[in-house]
N, C-alpha and C positions, 0 to 999 in steps of 0.2 A: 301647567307647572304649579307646584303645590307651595304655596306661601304659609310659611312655620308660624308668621304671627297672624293669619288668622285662627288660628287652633293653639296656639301658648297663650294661658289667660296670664301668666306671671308677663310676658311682654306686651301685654294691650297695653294702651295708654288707661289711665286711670279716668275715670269721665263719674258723676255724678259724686252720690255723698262720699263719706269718710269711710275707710275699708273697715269694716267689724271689729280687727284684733287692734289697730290703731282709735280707733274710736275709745274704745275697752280702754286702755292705755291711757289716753287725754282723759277720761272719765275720771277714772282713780287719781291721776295726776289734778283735776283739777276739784274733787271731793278734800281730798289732804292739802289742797290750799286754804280752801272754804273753811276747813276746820282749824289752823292754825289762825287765820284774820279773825275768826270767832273768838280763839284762846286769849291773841295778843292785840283784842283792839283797844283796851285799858293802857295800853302803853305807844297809841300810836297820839301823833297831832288829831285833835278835836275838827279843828277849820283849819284851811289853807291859806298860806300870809303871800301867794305869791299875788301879782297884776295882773289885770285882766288881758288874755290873751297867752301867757305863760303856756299852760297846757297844750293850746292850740300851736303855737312856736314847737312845739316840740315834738310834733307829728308832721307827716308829708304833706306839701300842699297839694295833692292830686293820689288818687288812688296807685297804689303799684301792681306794676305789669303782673310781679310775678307772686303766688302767695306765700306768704313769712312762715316758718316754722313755726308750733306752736310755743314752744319754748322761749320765742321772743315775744309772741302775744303775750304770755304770761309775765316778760320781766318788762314790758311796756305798762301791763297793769300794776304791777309792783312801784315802778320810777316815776308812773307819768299820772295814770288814774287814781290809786288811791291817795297820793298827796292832794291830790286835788277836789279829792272829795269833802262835803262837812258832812261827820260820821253823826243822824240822828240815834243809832243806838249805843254810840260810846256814853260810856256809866257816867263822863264828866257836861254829857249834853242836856243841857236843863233846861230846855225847850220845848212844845208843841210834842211830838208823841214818836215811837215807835212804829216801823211797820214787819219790812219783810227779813230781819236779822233773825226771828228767833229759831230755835231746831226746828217746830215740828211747820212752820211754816217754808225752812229750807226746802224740808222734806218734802213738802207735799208740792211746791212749783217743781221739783225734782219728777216725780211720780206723772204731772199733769202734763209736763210739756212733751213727752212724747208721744201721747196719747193721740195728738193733733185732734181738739174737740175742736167740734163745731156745731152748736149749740143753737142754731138756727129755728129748730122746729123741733118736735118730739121724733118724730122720725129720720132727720140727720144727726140725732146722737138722744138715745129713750135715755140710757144712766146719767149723761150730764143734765134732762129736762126733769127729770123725776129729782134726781140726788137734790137738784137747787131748788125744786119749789120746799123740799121736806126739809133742807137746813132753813129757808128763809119763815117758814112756819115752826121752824125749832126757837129763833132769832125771836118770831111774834111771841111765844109763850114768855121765853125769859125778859122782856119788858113787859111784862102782862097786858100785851092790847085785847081787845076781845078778837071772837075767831070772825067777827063780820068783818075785818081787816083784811086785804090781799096785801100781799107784797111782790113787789121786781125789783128787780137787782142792776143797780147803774153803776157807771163808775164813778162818779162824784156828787154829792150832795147839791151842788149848784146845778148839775142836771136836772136833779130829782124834784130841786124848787121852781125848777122853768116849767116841768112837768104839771104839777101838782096847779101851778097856777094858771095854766092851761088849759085845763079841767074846770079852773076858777070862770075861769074868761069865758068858757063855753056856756058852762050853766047862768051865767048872769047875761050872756048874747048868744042866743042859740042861733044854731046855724055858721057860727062862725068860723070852723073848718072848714065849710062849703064858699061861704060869700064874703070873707075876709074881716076887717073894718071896716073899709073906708065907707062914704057915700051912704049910708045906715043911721044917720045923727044918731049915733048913739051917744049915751052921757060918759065924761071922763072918769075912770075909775081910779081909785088909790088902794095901797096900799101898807097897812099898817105896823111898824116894827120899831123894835127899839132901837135907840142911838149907839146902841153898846152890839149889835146885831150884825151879821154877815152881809160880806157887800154884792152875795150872788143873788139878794133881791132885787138891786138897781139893776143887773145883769140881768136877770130874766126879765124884768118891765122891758128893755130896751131890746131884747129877742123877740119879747110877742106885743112890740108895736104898743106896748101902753102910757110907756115913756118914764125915762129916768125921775122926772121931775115928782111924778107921781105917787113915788115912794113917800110916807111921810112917816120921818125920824121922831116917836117920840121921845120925851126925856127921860132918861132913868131915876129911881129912887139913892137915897144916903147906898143902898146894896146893890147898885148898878142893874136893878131888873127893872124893867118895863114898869110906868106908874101907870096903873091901872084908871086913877083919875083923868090923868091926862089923856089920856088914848079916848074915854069916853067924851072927853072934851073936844078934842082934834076933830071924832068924827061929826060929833051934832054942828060944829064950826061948817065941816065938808057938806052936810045934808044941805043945812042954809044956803051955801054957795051953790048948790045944784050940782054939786059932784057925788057919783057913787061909790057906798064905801063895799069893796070887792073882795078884801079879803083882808086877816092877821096871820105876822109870821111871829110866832112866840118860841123863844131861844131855851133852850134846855142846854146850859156849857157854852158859854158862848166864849169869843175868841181871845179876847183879852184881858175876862177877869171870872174866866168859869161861871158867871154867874146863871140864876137859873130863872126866868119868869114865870110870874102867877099864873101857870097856864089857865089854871079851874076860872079865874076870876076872869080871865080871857076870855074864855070861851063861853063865857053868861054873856056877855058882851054883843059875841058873835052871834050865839042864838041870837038875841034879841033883832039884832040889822041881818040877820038872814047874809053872814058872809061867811064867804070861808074859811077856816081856821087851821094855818101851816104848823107844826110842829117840826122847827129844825132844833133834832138831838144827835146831831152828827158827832156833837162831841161830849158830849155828856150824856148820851140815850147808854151809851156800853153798862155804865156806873150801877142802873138797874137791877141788875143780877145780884147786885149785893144786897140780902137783908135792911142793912142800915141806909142805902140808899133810894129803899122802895117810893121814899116821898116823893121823888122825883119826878114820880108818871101822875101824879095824882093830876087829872082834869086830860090824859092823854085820849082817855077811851071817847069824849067829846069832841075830840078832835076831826077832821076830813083827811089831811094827812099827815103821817112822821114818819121825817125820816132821821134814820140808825146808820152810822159808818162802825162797823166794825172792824175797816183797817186804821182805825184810830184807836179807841182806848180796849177792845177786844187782840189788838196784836195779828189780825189778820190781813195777809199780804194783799198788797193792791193790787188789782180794784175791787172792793166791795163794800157800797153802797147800799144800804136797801129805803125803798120810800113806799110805806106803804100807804094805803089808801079804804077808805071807808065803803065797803062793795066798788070792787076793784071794776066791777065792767063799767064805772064811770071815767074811768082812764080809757081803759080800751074803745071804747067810744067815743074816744080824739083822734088815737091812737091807729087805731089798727087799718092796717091797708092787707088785703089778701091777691099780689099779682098770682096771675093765670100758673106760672113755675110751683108756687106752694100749696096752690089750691087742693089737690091728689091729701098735702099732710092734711090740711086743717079739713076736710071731710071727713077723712078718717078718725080725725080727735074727735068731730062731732059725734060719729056715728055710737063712742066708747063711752 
Protein backbone atom coordinates (compact mmCIF):
# COMPACT_ATOMS: atom_id res chain seq x y z
CA UNK A 1 0.00 0.00 0.00
CA UNK A 2 1.54 3.36 -0.95
CA UNK A 3 1.95 5.87 1.89
CA UNK A 4 1.44 9.66 0.47
CA UNK A 5 3.86 11.01 3.14
CA UNK A 6 6.55 9.10 2.35
CA UNK A 7 6.86 10.92 -1.16
CA UNK A 8 5.08 14.54 -0.09
CA UNK A 9 8.12 16.51 0.98
CA UNK A 10 5.52 19.65 1.96
CA UNK A 11 4.24 16.82 4.79
CA UNK A 12 7.47 15.32 6.16
CA UNK A 13 8.10 16.49 9.48
CA UNK A 14 10.73 19.12 9.31
CA UNK A 15 13.92 17.45 10.98
CA UNK A 16 17.39 19.35 10.84
CA UNK A 17 18.23 23.24 10.07
CA UNK A 18 16.05 26.00 9.16
CA UNK A 19 14.14 25.65 5.68
CA UNK A 20 16.02 28.06 3.08
CA UNK A 21 13.14 30.60 2.35
CA UNK A 22 12.56 30.87 6.26
CA UNK A 23 15.92 31.12 7.07
CA UNK A 24 16.26 34.10 4.22
CA UNK A 25 13.27 35.68 6.09
CA UNK A 26 14.98 35.67 9.90
CA UNK A 27 18.15 36.72 8.09
CA UNK A 28 16.60 40.17 6.67
CA UNK A 29 14.32 40.18 9.65
CA UNK A 30 17.28 40.16 11.98
CA UNK A 31 19.96 42.48 9.63
CA UNK A 32 17.13 45.36 9.98
CA UNK A 33 17.14 44.88 13.73
CA UNK A 34 21.09 44.95 13.92
CA UNK A 35 20.69 48.09 12.08
CA UNK A 36 18.31 50.00 13.92
CA UNK A 37 20.13 49.10 17.59
CA UNK A 38 23.16 50.58 15.72
CA UNK A 39 20.94 53.77 14.56
CA UNK A 40 19.25 54.07 18.22
CA UNK A 41 21.91 53.12 20.69
CA UNK A 42 22.67 56.98 21.66
CA UNK A 43 19.25 56.88 23.03
CA UNK A 44 18.95 53.64 24.81
CA UNK A 45 20.14 53.11 28.91
CA UNK A 46 23.97 52.96 29.01
CA UNK A 47 23.89 50.11 32.30
CA UNK A 48 21.02 48.44 33.61
CA UNK A 49 19.64 49.70 37.32
CA UNK A 50 17.84 46.42 37.70
CA UNK A 51 19.04 43.45 40.89
CA UNK A 52 20.85 40.87 40.34
CA UNK A 53 18.87 38.01 39.23
CA UNK A 54 16.07 40.35 37.40
CA UNK A 55 16.85 38.97 33.79
CA UNK A 56 17.22 35.53 35.06
CA UNK A 57 13.47 35.87 36.70
CA UNK A 58 12.31 36.69 33.59
CA UNK A 59 13.18 33.67 31.55
CA UNK A 60 11.93 29.83 32.20
CA UNK A 61 13.53 27.84 34.66
CA UNK A 62 13.96 24.75 32.53
CA UNK A 63 14.26 24.65 28.72
CA UNK A 64 10.85 24.46 26.80
CA UNK A 65 9.41 21.47 25.14
CA UNK A 66 8.46 23.15 22.29
CA UNK A 67 10.53 25.73 20.04
CA UNK A 68 9.27 29.64 20.32
CA UNK A 69 8.80 31.42 17.25
CA UNK A 70 11.34 33.61 16.15
CA UNK A 71 9.33 36.61 16.69
CA UNK A 72 9.30 36.05 20.27
CA UNK A 73 13.07 35.42 20.38
CA UNK A 74 13.36 38.63 18.93
CA UNK A 75 10.96 40.64 21.45
CA UNK A 76 12.55 38.56 24.52
CA UNK A 77 15.96 40.37 23.10
CA UNK A 78 14.22 43.60 22.90
CA UNK A 79 12.38 43.38 26.75
CA UNK A 80 14.80 41.13 28.47
CA UNK A 81 18.55 41.24 26.81
CA UNK A 82 19.15 44.52 25.88
CA UNK A 83 18.04 46.21 29.03
CA UNK A 84 20.23 44.25 30.59
CA UNK A 85 23.07 44.79 28.85
CA UNK A 86 26.02 47.62 29.77
CA UNK A 87 26.37 48.98 26.14
CA UNK A 88 30.45 49.30 25.81
CA UNK A 89 29.86 51.04 22.47
CA UNK A 90 27.07 53.50 23.54
CA UNK A 91 28.76 57.13 22.71
CA UNK A 92 27.82 58.06 26.48
CA UNK A 93 30.30 54.91 27.74
CA UNK A 94 33.60 56.28 28.77
CA UNK A 95 35.19 53.32 29.78
CA UNK A 96 37.95 50.63 28.63
CA UNK A 97 37.34 50.24 24.65
CA UNK A 98 35.13 49.19 22.00
CA UNK A 99 34.85 45.77 20.32
CA UNK A 100 32.48 43.95 18.01
CA UNK A 101 29.56 47.21 17.30
CA UNK A 102 31.18 48.68 14.41
CA UNK A 103 30.04 47.98 10.49
CA UNK A 104 32.71 46.34 8.96
CA UNK A 105 33.36 44.23 11.99
CA UNK A 106 29.34 43.23 11.82
CA UNK A 107 30.05 42.49 8.52
CA UNK A 108 32.61 40.42 8.60
CA UNK A 109 31.37 37.90 11.94
CA UNK A 110 28.35 38.02 9.31
CA UNK A 111 30.56 36.67 6.20
CA UNK A 112 32.64 34.07 8.72
CA UNK A 113 30.20 32.25 10.53
CA UNK A 114 28.78 30.42 7.87
CA UNK A 115 31.82 29.53 6.57
CA UNK A 116 32.20 26.92 9.46
CA UNK A 117 36.27 27.29 9.58
CA UNK A 118 38.14 25.21 11.23
CA UNK A 119 41.42 26.27 11.44
CA UNK A 120 43.21 23.36 12.90
CA UNK A 121 46.06 22.80 10.46
CA UNK A 122 46.75 24.09 6.85
CA UNK A 123 44.98 21.46 5.34
CA UNK A 124 41.56 21.70 7.41
CA UNK A 125 41.05 24.98 6.02
CA UNK A 126 44.54 26.61 3.54
CA UNK A 127 42.48 30.26 3.23
CA UNK A 128 41.69 30.60 6.97
CA UNK A 129 45.94 29.27 7.75
CA UNK A 130 47.36 31.50 5.00
CA UNK A 131 44.63 34.76 5.32
CA UNK A 132 45.90 34.66 9.49
CA UNK A 133 49.52 34.18 9.24
CA UNK A 134 49.53 37.27 6.26
CA UNK A 135 47.17 39.64 8.55
CA UNK A 136 49.25 38.87 11.69
CA UNK A 137 52.53 39.82 9.74
CA UNK A 138 50.30 42.83 8.34
CA UNK A 139 49.65 43.63 12.35
CA UNK A 140 53.90 43.06 12.87
CA UNK A 141 54.80 45.68 10.19
CA UNK A 142 52.29 48.43 11.56
CA UNK A 143 53.96 48.25 15.15
CA UNK A 144 57.21 48.10 13.47
CA UNK A 145 58.74 44.84 15.12
CA UNK A 146 61.43 43.37 12.86
CA UNK A 147 60.41 40.35 10.49
CA UNK A 148 62.63 37.97 13.12
CA UNK A 149 59.29 38.14 14.96
CA UNK A 150 56.52 35.40 14.52
CA UNK A 151 53.38 35.79 15.65
CA UNK A 152 49.99 33.56 16.75
CA UNK A 153 46.99 34.44 17.41
CA UNK A 154 45.23 33.89 21.06
CA UNK A 155 42.24 35.01 22.43
CA UNK A 156 43.42 36.93 25.26
CA UNK A 157 46.51 38.65 26.28
CA UNK A 158 46.65 36.63 29.64
CA UNK A 159 46.98 33.58 27.53
CA UNK A 160 49.58 35.13 25.56
CA UNK A 161 51.53 35.97 28.87
CA UNK A 162 51.24 32.30 30.46
CA UNK A 163 52.54 31.51 26.94
CA UNK A 164 55.45 33.69 26.58
CA UNK A 165 56.54 32.95 30.14
CA UNK A 166 56.54 29.50 29.47
CA UNK A 167 59.02 29.74 26.86
CA UNK A 168 60.71 31.79 29.90
CA UNK A 169 60.67 28.93 32.23
CA UNK A 170 61.94 26.60 29.55
CA UNK A 171 64.89 28.42 28.57
CA UNK A 172 66.14 29.10 32.09
CA UNK A 173 65.05 25.09 33.17
CA UNK A 174 65.52 23.03 30.26
CA UNK A 175 63.74 20.15 30.02
CA UNK A 176 60.95 21.22 31.72
CA UNK A 177 58.17 20.15 29.43
CA UNK A 178 59.53 16.74 29.75
CA UNK A 179 60.34 16.37 33.80
CA UNK A 180 58.13 19.05 35.19
CA UNK A 181 59.56 20.95 38.43
CA UNK A 182 59.55 19.28 41.12
CA UNK A 183 62.46 17.16 42.59
CA UNK A 184 65.18 19.18 40.19
CA UNK A 185 66.29 21.81 43.10
CA UNK A 186 65.91 24.29 41.00
CA UNK A 187 66.25 27.97 42.18
CA UNK A 188 63.06 30.15 42.68
CA UNK A 189 62.44 32.37 39.89
CA UNK A 190 60.67 35.89 39.89
CA UNK A 191 59.21 37.94 38.06
CA UNK A 192 59.31 41.46 37.29
CA UNK A 193 56.54 44.12 36.74
CA UNK A 194 55.16 47.14 37.56
CA UNK A 195 52.54 48.09 40.47
CA UNK A 196 50.33 49.78 37.86
CA UNK A 197 50.59 46.41 35.58
CA UNK A 198 48.06 43.46 34.66
CA UNK A 199 47.09 40.94 37.21
CA UNK A 200 47.45 38.03 34.35
CA UNK A 201 51.15 37.93 35.44
CA UNK A 202 50.18 36.46 39.17
CA UNK A 203 47.91 34.27 36.77
CA UNK A 204 50.32 32.89 34.73
CA UNK A 205 53.16 32.34 37.88
CA UNK A 206 50.24 30.45 39.49
CA UNK A 207 49.47 28.12 35.90
CA UNK A 208 53.09 27.28 35.39
CA UNK A 209 53.74 26.36 39.06
CA UNK A 210 56.07 29.30 39.76
CA UNK A 211 54.03 30.89 42.31
CA UNK A 212 51.88 34.02 42.82
CA UNK A 213 54.19 35.14 45.41
CA UNK A 214 56.96 35.38 42.89
CA UNK A 215 55.66 38.27 41.04
CA UNK A 216 57.60 41.23 42.34
CA UNK A 217 55.49 44.52 42.03
CA UNK A 218 57.82 47.24 41.41
CA UNK A 219 57.04 50.95 42.25
CA UNK A 220 56.00 53.23 39.65
CA UNK A 221 57.39 56.84 38.99
CA UNK A 222 55.43 60.64 39.70
CA UNK A 223 54.04 58.97 35.55
CA UNK A 224 53.03 55.80 36.89
CA UNK A 225 55.66 53.61 34.64
CA UNK A 226 57.93 51.32 35.93
CA UNK A 227 61.01 52.99 37.94
CA UNK A 228 63.70 51.64 36.17
CA UNK A 229 65.93 52.26 39.54
CA UNK A 230 63.99 50.25 41.47
CA UNK A 231 63.50 47.20 39.31
CA UNK A 232 67.50 47.28 39.10
CA UNK A 233 67.30 47.36 42.69
CA UNK A 234 64.76 44.65 43.53
CA UNK A 235 66.57 42.32 41.37
CA UNK A 236 70.47 42.71 42.72
CA UNK A 237 68.23 42.41 46.26
CA UNK A 238 66.71 38.78 44.45
CA UNK A 239 70.42 37.71 43.28
CA UNK A 240 71.82 38.11 46.98
CA UNK A 241 68.93 36.16 48.37
CA UNK A 242 69.71 33.28 45.83
CA UNK A 243 66.58 33.71 43.84
CA UNK A 244 66.60 33.89 39.95
CA UNK A 245 65.50 36.72 38.19
CA UNK A 246 63.40 35.04 35.05
CA UNK A 247 61.91 37.46 33.32
CA UNK A 248 60.19 41.54 32.88
CA UNK A 249 56.90 42.25 31.99
CA UNK A 250 56.91 45.96 30.64
CA UNK A 251 53.35 47.52 30.09
CA UNK A 252 52.81 49.61 27.04
CA UNK A 253 48.86 51.11 28.03
CA UNK A 254 48.45 49.76 30.94
CA UNK A 255 44.98 49.45 32.67
CA UNK A 256 44.31 52.15 34.89
CA UNK A 257 46.39 55.10 33.84
CA UNK A 258 47.31 54.24 29.98
CA UNK A 259 50.58 54.71 31.06
CA UNK A 260 53.58 53.53 29.05
CA UNK A 261 57.06 52.02 30.55
CA UNK A 262 60.68 52.65 29.67
CA UNK A 263 60.71 49.67 27.69
CA UNK A 264 64.52 50.58 25.96
CA UNK A 265 65.74 51.18 29.65
CA UNK A 266 64.03 47.79 30.50
CA UNK A 267 65.45 45.83 28.27
CA UNK A 268 69.46 47.00 29.05
CA UNK A 269 68.41 45.60 32.13
CA UNK A 270 67.33 42.42 30.89
CA UNK A 271 70.26 41.95 28.57
CA UNK A 272 72.41 42.38 31.22
CA UNK A 273 70.66 39.35 33.78
CA UNK A 274 70.15 37.38 30.68
CA UNK A 275 66.16 37.41 31.31
CA UNK A 276 63.27 37.51 29.51
CA UNK A 277 61.70 40.59 28.42
CA UNK A 278 57.58 40.56 28.02
CA UNK A 279 56.07 43.37 26.15
CA UNK A 280 52.37 43.51 27.22
CA UNK A 281 50.72 46.26 24.63
CA UNK A 282 47.45 44.70 24.58
CA UNK A 283 46.29 47.96 25.18
CA UNK A 284 48.29 50.56 23.97
CA UNK A 285 50.45 48.34 21.13
CA UNK A 286 47.14 49.48 18.49
CA UNK A 287 48.26 53.43 19.12
CA UNK A 288 51.42 52.43 16.99
CA UNK A 289 50.01 53.04 13.64
CA UNK A 290 49.93 56.56 14.44
CA UNK A 291 52.75 58.77 13.20
CA UNK A 292 52.62 60.73 16.49
CA UNK A 293 52.48 57.59 18.51
CA UNK A 294 55.55 55.76 17.04
CA UNK A 295 57.54 56.53 20.48
CA UNK A 296 55.81 53.97 21.89
CA UNK A 297 57.70 50.83 20.36
CA UNK A 298 61.00 52.32 20.96
CA UNK A 299 63.07 49.37 22.81
CA UNK A 300 60.15 46.74 21.36
CA UNK A 301 62.53 45.21 18.66
CA UNK A 302 64.73 44.06 22.07
CA UNK A 303 62.24 42.52 23.38
CA UNK A 304 61.54 38.32 23.45
CA UNK A 305 57.79 38.83 23.27
CA UNK A 306 54.71 41.47 22.56
CA UNK A 307 51.89 41.06 22.73
CA UNK A 308 48.98 43.32 20.55
CA UNK A 309 45.02 43.00 21.14
CA UNK A 310 43.54 44.41 18.40
CA UNK A 311 40.16 43.81 19.54
CA UNK A 312 40.92 46.60 21.97
CA UNK A 313 42.05 49.98 20.51
CA UNK A 314 42.23 48.56 16.66
CA UNK A 315 38.18 47.85 16.99
CA UNK A 316 38.51 44.27 15.94
CA UNK A 317 35.90 41.79 17.12
CA UNK A 318 36.72 39.28 19.64
CA UNK A 319 38.96 37.21 19.87
CA UNK A 320 42.06 38.58 18.59
CA UNK A 321 45.12 38.60 20.39
CA UNK A 322 48.34 38.45 18.82
CA UNK A 323 51.78 37.56 21.08
CA UNK A 324 54.47 37.52 19.05
CA UNK A 325 57.69 36.21 19.68
CA UNK A 326 61.42 36.65 18.96
CA UNK A 327 62.21 33.43 16.35
CA UNK A 328 58.87 31.89 16.92
CA UNK A 329 60.22 28.17 16.84
CA UNK A 330 61.19 28.93 20.62
CA UNK A 331 57.41 28.75 21.31
CA UNK A 332 56.86 25.88 19.26
CA UNK A 333 59.23 24.07 21.06
CA UNK A 334 57.06 24.04 24.32
CA UNK A 335 54.36 23.97 22.37
CA UNK A 336 53.90 21.62 19.72
CA UNK A 337 52.51 18.11 20.16
CA UNK A 338 52.04 16.28 16.56
CA UNK A 339 49.12 13.19 17.48
CA UNK A 340 49.34 10.33 14.89
CA UNK A 341 45.47 12.12 13.40
CA UNK A 342 47.63 15.34 11.97
CA UNK A 343 50.62 13.95 11.24
CA UNK A 344 49.49 13.23 7.07
CA UNK A 345 49.11 17.66 7.49
CA UNK A 346 52.18 18.58 9.15
CA UNK A 347 54.38 16.21 6.60
CA UNK A 348 52.93 17.63 4.01
CA UNK A 349 53.75 21.48 5.37
CA UNK A 350 57.14 20.01 5.86
CA UNK A 351 57.66 18.71 2.53
CA UNK A 352 56.38 22.65 0.91
Amino acid sequence: MHDERKSDPVRQPQLGDTPPKIFREQLHQLADWIANFREGLGNIRVAPNAKPGAIRAGLPSRAPDEPESFDKIMSDIDQLIVPGMVHWSHPMFLGYFGWTQTGPGILGEMATVPLNVNAMTWRTSPAATELETLVIDWARQIVGLPDKFGGVVYDTASVAIMHALAVAREEAAPSTRKLGLTARNLPRFRVYTSDQAHSSVEKAMIALGLGEENVQRVPADPQFRMDVAALRAMIQRDLADKYKPLAAVATVGTTSTASVDPVADIATICREQKMWLHVDAAYGGGFALLPEFEWITEGWSKADSVVINPHKTLFVPLDFSILYVRDLERLRQVFTLVPEYLRGDTIEAEKN
